[in-house]
C-alpha positions as CSV (number, residue, x, y, z in Angstrom):
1,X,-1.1,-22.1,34.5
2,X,2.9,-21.5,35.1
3,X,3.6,-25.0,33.9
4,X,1.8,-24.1,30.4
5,X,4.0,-21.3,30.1
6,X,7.5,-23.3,30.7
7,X,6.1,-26.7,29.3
8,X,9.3,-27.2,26.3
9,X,6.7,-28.4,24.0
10,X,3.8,-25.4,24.5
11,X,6.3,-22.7,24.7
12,X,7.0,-23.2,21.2
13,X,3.7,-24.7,19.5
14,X,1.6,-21.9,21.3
15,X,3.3,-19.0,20.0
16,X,3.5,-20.4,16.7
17,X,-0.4,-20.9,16.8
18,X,-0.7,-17.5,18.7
19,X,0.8,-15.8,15.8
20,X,-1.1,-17.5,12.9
21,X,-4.3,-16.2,14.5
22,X,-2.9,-12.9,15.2
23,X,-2.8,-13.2,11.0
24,X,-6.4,-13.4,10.9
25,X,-6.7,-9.6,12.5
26,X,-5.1,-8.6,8.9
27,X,-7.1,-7.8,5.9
28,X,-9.5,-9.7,3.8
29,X,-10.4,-11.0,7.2
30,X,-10.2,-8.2,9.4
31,X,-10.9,-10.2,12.9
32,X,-9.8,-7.1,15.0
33,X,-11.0,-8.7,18.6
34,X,-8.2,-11.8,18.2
35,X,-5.3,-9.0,19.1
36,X,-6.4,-8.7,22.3
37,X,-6.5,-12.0,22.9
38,X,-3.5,-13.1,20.8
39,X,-0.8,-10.2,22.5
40,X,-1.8,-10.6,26.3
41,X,-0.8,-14.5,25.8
42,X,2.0,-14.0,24.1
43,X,3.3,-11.4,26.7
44,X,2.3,-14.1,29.5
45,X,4.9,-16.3,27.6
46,X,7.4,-13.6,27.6
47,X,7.0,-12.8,31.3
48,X,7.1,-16.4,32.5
49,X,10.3,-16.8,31.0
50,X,12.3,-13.2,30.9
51,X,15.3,-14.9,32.7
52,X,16.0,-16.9,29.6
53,X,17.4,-14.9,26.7
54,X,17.8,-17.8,23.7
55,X,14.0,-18.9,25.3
56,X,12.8,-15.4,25.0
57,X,13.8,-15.1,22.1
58,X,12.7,-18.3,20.4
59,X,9.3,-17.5,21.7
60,X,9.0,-14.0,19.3
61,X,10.6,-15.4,16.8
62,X,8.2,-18.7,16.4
63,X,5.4,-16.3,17.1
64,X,6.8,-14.3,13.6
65,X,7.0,-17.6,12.1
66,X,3.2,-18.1,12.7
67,X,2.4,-14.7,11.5
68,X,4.0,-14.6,8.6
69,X,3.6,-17.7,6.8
70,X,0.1,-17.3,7.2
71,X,-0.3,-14.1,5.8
72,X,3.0,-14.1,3.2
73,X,1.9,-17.4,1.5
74,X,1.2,-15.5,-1.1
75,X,4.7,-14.8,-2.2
76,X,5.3,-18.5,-3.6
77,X,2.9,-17.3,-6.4
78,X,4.6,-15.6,-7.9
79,X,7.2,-18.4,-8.4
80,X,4.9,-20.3,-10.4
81,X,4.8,-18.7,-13.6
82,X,8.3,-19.7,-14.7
83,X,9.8,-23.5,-14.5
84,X,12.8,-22.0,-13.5
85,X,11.4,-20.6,-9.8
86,X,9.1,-23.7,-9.0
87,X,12.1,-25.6,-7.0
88,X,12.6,-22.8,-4.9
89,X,8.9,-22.8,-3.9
90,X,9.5,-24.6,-0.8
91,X,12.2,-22.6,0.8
92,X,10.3,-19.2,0.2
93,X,7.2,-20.6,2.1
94,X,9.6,-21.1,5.0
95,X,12.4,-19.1,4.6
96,X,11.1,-15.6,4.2
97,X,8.9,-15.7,7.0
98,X,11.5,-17.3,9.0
99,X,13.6,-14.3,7.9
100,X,10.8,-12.1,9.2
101,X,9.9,-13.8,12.4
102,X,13.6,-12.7,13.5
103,X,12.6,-9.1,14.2
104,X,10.0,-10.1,16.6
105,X,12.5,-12.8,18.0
106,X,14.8,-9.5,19.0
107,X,11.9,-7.9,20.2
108,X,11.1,-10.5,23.2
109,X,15.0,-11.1,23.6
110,X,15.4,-7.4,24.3
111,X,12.6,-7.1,27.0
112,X,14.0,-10.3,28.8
113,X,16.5,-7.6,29.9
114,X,13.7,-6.3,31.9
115,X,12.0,-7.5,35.4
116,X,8.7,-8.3,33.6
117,X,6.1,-8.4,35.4
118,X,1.9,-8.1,34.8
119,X,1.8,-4.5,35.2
120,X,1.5,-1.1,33.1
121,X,5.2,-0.9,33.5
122,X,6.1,-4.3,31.1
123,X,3.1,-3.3,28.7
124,X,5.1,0.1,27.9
125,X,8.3,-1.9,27.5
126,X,7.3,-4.6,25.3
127,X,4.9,-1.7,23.1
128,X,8.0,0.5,22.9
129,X,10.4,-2.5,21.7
130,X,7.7,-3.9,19.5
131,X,7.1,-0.6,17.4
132,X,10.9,0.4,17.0
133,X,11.7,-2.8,15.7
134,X,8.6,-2.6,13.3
135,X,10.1,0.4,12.4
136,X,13.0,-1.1,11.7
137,X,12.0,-3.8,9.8
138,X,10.2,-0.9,7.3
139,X,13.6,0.6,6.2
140,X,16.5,-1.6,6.8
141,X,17.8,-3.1,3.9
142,X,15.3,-2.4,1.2
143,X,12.3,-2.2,3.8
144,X,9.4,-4.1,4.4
145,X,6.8,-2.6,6.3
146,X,4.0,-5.1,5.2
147,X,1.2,-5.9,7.6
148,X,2.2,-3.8,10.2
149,X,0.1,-4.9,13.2
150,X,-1.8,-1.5,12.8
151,X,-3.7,-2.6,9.4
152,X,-5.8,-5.3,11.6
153,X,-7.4,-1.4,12.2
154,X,-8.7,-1.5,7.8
155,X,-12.1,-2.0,8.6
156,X,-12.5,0.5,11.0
157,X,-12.7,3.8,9.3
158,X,-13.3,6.3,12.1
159,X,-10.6,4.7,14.4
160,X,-8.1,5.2,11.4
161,X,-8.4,9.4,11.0
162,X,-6.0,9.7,13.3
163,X,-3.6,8.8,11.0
164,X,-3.3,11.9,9.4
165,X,-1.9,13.6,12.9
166,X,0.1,10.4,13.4
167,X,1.1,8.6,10.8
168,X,0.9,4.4,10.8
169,X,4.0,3.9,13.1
170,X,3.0,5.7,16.4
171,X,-0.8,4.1,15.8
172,X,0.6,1.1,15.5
173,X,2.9,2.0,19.0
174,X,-0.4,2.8,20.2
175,X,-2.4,-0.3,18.9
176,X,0.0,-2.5,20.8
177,X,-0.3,-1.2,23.7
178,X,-4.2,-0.7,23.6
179,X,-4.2,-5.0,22.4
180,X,-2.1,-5.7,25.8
181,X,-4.5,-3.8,27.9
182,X,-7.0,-6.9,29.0
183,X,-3.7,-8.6,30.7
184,X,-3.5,-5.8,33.4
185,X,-7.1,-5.4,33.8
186,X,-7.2,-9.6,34.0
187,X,-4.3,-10.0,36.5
188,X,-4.5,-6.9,38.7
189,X,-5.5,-7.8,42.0
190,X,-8.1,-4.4,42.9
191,X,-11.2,-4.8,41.5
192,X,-11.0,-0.7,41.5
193,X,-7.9,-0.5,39.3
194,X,-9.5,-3.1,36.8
195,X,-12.3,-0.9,36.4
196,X,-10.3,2.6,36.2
197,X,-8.2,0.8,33.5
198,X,-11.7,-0.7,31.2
199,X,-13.4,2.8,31.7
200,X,-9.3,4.3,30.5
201,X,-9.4,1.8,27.5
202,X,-13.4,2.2,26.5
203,X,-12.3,5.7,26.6
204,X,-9.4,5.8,24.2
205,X,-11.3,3.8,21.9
206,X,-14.3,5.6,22.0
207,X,-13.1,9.3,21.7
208,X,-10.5,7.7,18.4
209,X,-13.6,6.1,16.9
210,X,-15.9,9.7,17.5
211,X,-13.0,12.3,16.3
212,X,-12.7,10.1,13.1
213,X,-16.5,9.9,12.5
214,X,-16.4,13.9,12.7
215,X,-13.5,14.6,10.9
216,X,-15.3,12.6,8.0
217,X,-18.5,14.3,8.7
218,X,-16.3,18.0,8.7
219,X,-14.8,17.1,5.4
220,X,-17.3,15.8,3.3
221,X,-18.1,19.2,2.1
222,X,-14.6,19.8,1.0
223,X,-15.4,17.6,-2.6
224,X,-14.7,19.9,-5.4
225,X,-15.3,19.1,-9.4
226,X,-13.0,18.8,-11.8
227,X,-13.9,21.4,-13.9
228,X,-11.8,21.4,-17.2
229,X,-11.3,17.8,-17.8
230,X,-12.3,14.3,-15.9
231,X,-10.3,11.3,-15.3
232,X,-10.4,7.3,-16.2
233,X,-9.0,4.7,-14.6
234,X,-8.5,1.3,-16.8
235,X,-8.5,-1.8,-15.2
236,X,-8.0,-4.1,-18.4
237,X,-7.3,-7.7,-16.5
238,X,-4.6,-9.1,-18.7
239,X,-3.3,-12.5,-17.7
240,X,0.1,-12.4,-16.3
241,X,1.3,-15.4,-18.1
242,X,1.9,-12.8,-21.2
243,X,5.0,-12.3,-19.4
244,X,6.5,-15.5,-20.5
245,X,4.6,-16.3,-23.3
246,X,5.1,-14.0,-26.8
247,X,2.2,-12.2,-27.8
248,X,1.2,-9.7,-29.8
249,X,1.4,-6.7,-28.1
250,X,-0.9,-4.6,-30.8
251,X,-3.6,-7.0,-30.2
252,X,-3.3,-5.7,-26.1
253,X,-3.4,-2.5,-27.4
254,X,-6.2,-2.3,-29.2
255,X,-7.8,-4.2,-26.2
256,X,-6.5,-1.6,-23.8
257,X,-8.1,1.2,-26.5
258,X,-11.2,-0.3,-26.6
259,X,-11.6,-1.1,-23.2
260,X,-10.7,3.3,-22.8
261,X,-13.5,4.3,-25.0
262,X,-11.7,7.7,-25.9
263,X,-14.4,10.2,-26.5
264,X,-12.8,12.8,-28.9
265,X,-14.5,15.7,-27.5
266,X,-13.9,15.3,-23.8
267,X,-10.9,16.3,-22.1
268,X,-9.9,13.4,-20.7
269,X,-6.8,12.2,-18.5
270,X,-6.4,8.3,-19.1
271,X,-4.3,6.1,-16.7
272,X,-3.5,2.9,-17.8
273,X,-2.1,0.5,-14.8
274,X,2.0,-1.0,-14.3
275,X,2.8,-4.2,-16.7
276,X,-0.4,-3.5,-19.1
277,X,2.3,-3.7,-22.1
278,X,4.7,-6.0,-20.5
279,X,6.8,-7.1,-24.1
280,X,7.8,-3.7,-25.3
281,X,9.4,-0.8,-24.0
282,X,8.4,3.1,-24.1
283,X,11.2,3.2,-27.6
284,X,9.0,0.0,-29.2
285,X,5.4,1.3,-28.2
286,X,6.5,4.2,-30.6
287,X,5.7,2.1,-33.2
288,X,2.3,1.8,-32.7
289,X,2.4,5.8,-32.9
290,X,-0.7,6.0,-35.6
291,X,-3.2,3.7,-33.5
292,X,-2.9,6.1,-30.7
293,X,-3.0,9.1,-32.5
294,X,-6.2,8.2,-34.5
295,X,-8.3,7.0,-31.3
296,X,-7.4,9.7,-29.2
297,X,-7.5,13.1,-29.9
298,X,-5.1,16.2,-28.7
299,X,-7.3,16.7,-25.5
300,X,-6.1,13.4,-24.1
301,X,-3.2,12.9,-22.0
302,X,-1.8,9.0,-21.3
303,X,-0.6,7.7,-18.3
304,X,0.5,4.3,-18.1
305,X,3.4,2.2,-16.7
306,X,6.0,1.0,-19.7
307,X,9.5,-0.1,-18.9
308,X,12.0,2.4,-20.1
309,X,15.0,1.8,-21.6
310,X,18.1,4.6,-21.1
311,X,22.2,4.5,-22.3
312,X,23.7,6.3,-19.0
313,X,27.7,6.5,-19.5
314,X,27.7,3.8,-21.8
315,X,25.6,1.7,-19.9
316,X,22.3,0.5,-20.9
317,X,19.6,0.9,-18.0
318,X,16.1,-0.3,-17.8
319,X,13.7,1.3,-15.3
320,X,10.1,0.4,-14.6
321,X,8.3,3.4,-15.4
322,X,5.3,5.6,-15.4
323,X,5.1,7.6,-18.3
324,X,2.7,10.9,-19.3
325,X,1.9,10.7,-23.1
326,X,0.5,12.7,-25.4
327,X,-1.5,11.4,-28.3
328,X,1.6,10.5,-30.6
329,X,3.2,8.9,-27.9
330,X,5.5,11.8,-27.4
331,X,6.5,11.8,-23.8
332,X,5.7,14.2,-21.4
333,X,7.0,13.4,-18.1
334,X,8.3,10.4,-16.6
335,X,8.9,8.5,-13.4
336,X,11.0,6.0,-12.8
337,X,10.1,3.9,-9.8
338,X,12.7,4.4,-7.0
339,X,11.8,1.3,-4.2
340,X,12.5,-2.1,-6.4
341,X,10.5,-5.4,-5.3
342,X,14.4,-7.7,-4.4
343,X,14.7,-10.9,-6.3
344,X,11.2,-9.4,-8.0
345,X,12.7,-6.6,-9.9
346,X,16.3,-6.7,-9.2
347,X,18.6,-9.2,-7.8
348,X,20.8,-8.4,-5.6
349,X,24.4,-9.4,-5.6
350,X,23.4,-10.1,-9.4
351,X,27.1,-11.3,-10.4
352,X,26.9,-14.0,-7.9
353,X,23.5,-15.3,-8.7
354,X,23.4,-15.3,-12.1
355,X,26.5,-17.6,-12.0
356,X,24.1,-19.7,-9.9
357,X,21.9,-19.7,-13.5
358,X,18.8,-17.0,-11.1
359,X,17.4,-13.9,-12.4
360,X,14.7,-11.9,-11.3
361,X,11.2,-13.2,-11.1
362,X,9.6,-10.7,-13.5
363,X,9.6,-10.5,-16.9
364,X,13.0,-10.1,-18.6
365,X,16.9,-11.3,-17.3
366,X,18.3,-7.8,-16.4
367,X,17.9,-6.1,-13.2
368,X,15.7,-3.3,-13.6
369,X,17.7,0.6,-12.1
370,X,16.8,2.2,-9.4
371,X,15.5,6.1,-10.4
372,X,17.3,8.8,-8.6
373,X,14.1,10.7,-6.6
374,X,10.4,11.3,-7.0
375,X,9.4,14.8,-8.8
376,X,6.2,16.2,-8.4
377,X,4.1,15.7,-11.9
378,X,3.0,18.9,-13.2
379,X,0.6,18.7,-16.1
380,X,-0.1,22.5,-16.9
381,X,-2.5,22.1,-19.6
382,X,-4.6,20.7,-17.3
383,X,-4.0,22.2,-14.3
384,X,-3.3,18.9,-12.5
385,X,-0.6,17.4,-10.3
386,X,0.1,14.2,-8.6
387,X,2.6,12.4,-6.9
388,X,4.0,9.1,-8.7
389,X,3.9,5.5,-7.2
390,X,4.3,2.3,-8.5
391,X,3.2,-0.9,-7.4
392,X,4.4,-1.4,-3.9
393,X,6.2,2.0,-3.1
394,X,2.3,2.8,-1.3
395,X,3.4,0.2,1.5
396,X,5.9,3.0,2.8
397,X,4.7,5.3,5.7
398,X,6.2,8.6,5.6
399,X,7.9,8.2,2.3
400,X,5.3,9.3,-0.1
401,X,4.9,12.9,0.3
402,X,7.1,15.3,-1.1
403,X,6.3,17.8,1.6
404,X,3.8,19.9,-0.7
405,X,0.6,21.2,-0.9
406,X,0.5,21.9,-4.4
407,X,-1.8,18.5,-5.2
408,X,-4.4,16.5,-3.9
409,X,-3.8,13.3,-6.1
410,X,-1.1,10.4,-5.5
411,X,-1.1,8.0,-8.6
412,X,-0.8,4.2,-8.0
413,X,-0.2,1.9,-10.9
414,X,0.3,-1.8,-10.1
415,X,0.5,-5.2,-11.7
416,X,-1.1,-7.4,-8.7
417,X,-1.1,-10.4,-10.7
418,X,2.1,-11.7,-8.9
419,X,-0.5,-12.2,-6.1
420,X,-2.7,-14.7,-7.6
421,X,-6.3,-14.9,-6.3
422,X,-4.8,-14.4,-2.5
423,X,-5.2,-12.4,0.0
424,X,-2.4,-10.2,-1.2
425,X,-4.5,-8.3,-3.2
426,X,-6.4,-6.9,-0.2
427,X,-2.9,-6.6,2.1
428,X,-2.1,-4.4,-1.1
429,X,-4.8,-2.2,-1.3
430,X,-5.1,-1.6,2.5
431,X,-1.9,0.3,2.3
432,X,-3.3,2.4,-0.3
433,X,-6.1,3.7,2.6
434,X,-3.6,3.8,5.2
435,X,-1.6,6.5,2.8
436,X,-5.0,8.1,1.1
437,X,-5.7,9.1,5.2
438,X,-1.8,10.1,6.0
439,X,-1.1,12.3,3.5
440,X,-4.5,14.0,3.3
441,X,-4.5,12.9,-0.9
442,X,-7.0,11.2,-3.0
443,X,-5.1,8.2,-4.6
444,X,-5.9,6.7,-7.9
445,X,-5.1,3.4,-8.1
446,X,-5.0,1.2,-11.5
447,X,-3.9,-1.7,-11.3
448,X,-3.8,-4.8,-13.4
449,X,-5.2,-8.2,-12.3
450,X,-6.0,-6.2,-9.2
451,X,-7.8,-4.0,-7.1
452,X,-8.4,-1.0,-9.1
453,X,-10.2,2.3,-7.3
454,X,-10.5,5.8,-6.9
455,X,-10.2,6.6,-2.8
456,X,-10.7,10.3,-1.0
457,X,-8.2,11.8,1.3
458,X,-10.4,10.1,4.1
459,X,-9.9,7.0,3.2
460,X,-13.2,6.5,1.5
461,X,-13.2,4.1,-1.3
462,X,-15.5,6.2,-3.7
463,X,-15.1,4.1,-6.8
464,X,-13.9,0.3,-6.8
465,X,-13.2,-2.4,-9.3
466,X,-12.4,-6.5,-7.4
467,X,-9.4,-8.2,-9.5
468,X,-11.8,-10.2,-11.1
469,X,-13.3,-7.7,-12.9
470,X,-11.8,-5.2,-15.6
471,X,-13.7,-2.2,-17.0
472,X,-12.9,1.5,-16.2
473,X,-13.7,4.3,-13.1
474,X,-14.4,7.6,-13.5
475,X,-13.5,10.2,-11.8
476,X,-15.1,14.3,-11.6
477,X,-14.7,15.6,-8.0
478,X,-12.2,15.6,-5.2
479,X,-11.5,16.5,-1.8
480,X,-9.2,19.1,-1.4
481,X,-7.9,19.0,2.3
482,X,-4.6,21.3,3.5
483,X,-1.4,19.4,4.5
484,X,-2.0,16.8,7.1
485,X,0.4,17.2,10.1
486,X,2.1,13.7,9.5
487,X,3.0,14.8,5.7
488,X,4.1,18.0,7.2
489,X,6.8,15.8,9.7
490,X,6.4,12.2,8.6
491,X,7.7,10.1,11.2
492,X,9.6,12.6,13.5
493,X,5.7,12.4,15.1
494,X,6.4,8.6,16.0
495,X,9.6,9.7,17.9
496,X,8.5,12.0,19.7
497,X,5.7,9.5,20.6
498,X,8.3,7.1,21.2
499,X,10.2,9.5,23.9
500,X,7.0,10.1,25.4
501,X,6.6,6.2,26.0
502,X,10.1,6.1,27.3
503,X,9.6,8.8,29.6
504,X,6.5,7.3,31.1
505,X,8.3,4.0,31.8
506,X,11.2,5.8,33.2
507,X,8.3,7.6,35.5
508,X,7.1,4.5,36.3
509,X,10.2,2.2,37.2
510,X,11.0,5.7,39.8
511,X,8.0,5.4,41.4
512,X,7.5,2.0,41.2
513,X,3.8,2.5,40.1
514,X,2.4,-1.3,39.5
């Protein structure tokens, strides 16, 4: 068994295979029972070799590798819709997740400055180092808290209510360290501890999986109708490859009207998705004033994502929007998205690169701005607020809310087509359930060569349309659930867990508790 663990050619072809299966816990595939398998091996690795730092730390780092390249594939897709990208292909398959890997390559080089061992003691350690630098990787730099370890939990519901008292950082502290469990029940020598520790573990998994079944049960009679007006969600499907191609953008339009089917009579809220109208911005769609003033009447408001064009101190700006619109296009409110997509949206150090002939991957040359903070969306008329997201600002954890408890909706409008057919799509729309169950807020989501659907504040996907169908949801009822704890603290929660883990391995390592 040791010489597995030190053989030069396993202890870097395991982990890299230990990782890529660790992949397969993620959504569409959802193979929970591989994490504990996967994390007590790759801990078994990291003990037999804590005495070697650059070892240690190649071990995390190929195990990242592994992970990532098999579940951020995805990402050369969206280098294939322009000639210009297509070279690079290669190096983004390997380079980004090499990138990645690095934060779980500092994770195992940090706990080979501890006496590992198979114990309680190293399971806290590694746990406690594996979530801070998870954390870390979700805000340095830009951030990029995708597929956390914690969204292998999508499937399961129940088990994921605790999220609104904890938020997706200390569940995924405490996923780890439920996943590394089997190695100390495995290894420990008393046939008595082994079974204190399964009952422990059966326990923590069972009392999760019933509090979540009951909280849903609880809530369920907290749906409430929208009285004065209902809600539609298009999902139109229009081919991405619009964005380098020139099209007429009235012909979309009157696709996008058609596929609406205003109703005149009906008070109706209409939310067209992100990069529906890619070729025109919200000054040009002004144009097209007198279609949208004859098809839908006064009682309609328009939301929809439209890139914005602004002069700020004699600079011209362009921000990917979402705009409220009434009938004659005259504009209500906007938002201008605040997280960019790098390279995708904007490119950083742009001087230097565009000397190199790059720009970003979607559609135009110019960076797109950054807008300066999200505003709670008031529509009076109606009676109705939401909170504003666009395309992948739903990934963040605890940076949604805008600590009030004056809505229950969060819009999401996206343009998933960047994905391809991949299993991005459903990476994408599991952060959307992870947030919905958070912040204690039904999310709309409409998106555009994506997953479009209308989810409760539980979590429950009421209304759903697959990215290979377009058509429209409607929506007339709610759940209306007070302020969650996590969107009253956001991630203060997963300190505090955090210094709770610290002081139990503190605890342990004084009384030398094995």
């Amino acid at each position: 068994m040791t010489s597995i663990f030190n053989n030069k050619i396993l202890i870097y072809l395991i982990p890299f295979f230990l990782g890529l299966f660790t992949s397969f816990s993620l959504p569409p595939y959802n193979f929970l029972i591989i994490n504990f398998i996967t994390f007590p091996i790759l801990l078994l690795f990291v003990i037999s070799n804590f005495k070697k730092k650059w070892t240690s730390f190649n071990i995390g780092w190929i195990f990242g590798f592994g992970y990532f390249i098999s579940n951020l594939y995805w990402i050369t897709h969206s280098l294939t819709f322009d000639a210009t990208f297509k070279p690079l292909i290669p190096f983004a398959l390997v380079i980004i997740p090499l990138f990645l890997g690095l934060f779980y390559g500092f994770v195992t080089f940090i706990c080979s400055f501890f006496k590992l061992e198979k114990n309680f003691f190293t399971i806290l350690i590694f746990s406690t180092i594996f979530a801070l630098i998870e954390f870390i990787r979700g805000f340095i730099l830009s951030g990029f808290p995708w597929n956390l370890i914690a969204y292998s939990w999508t499937n399961y519901l129940n088990s994921l209510q605790i999220l609104s008292l904890i938020g997706t950082y200390s569940f995924n502290l405490i996923s780890i360290t439920i996943f590394l469990l089997p190695l100390v029940i495995f290894f420990n020598k008393s046939l008595k501890f082994k079974l204190i520790l399964f009952i422990f573990l059966l326990v923590i998994l069972l009392s999760n999986h019933f509090y979540g079944h009951q909280k849903i049960k609880n809530d369920e009679k907290l749906y409430t109708q929208l009285k004065d007006f209902k809600i539609k969600v298009i999902s139109p499907k229009i081919s991405i490859e619009r964005f380098f191609q020139s099209n007429n953008e009235g012909i979309i339009i009157e696709e996008l009207i058609e596929l609406s089917n205003p109703d005149i009579s009906h008070n109706t809220i209409f939310i067209f998705p992100e990069g529906a109208l890619a070729g025109v911005n919200l000054n040009q769609l002004k144009s097209f004033k007198e279609i949208f003033s004859k098809k839908y009447s006064e009682e309609h408001i328009i939301i929809m994502g439209i890139n914005t064009k602004k002069i700020i101190d004699n600079s011209s700006k362009i921000y990917n929007s979402m705009v409220i619109l009434d009938n004659k296009l005259n504009l209500i409110s906007e938002y201008n998205k605040i997280n960019l997509v790098p390279f995708g949206e904007f490119l950083p150090f742009e001087k230097f690169f565009k000397k190199l002939g790059l720009k970003k991957i979607s559609y135009g040359y110019e960076s797109f701005s950054a807008g300066n903070d999200r505003q709670l969306i008031s529509l009076n008329d109606k009676n109705f607020n939401f909170i504003p997201l666009i395309c992948y600002e739903i990934i963040y954890s605890g940076k949604v809310n805008l600590k009030s408890d004056k809505t229950n909706f969060i819009i999401n409008i996206s343009e998933d087509g960047w994905f391809g057919d991949s299993i991005g799509l459903h990476q994408h729309f599991s952060h959307t359930i992870f947030r919905a169950i958070e912040e204690g807020k039904n999310i709309i989501r409409s998106a555009n060569n994506g997953i479009s659907a209308y989810i409760d504040s539980n979590g429950i996907v009421i209304s759903k349309l697959e990215s290979t169908k377009k058509g429209v949801i409607e929506i007339n009822k709610y759940k209306k659930i007070n302020e969650t704890l996590f969107s009253k603290f956001g991630n203060k929660i997963f300190f505090y867990i955090l210094l709770f883990y610290i002081s139990l391995i503190f605890f342990l390592k004084k009384w030398e508790i094995k």
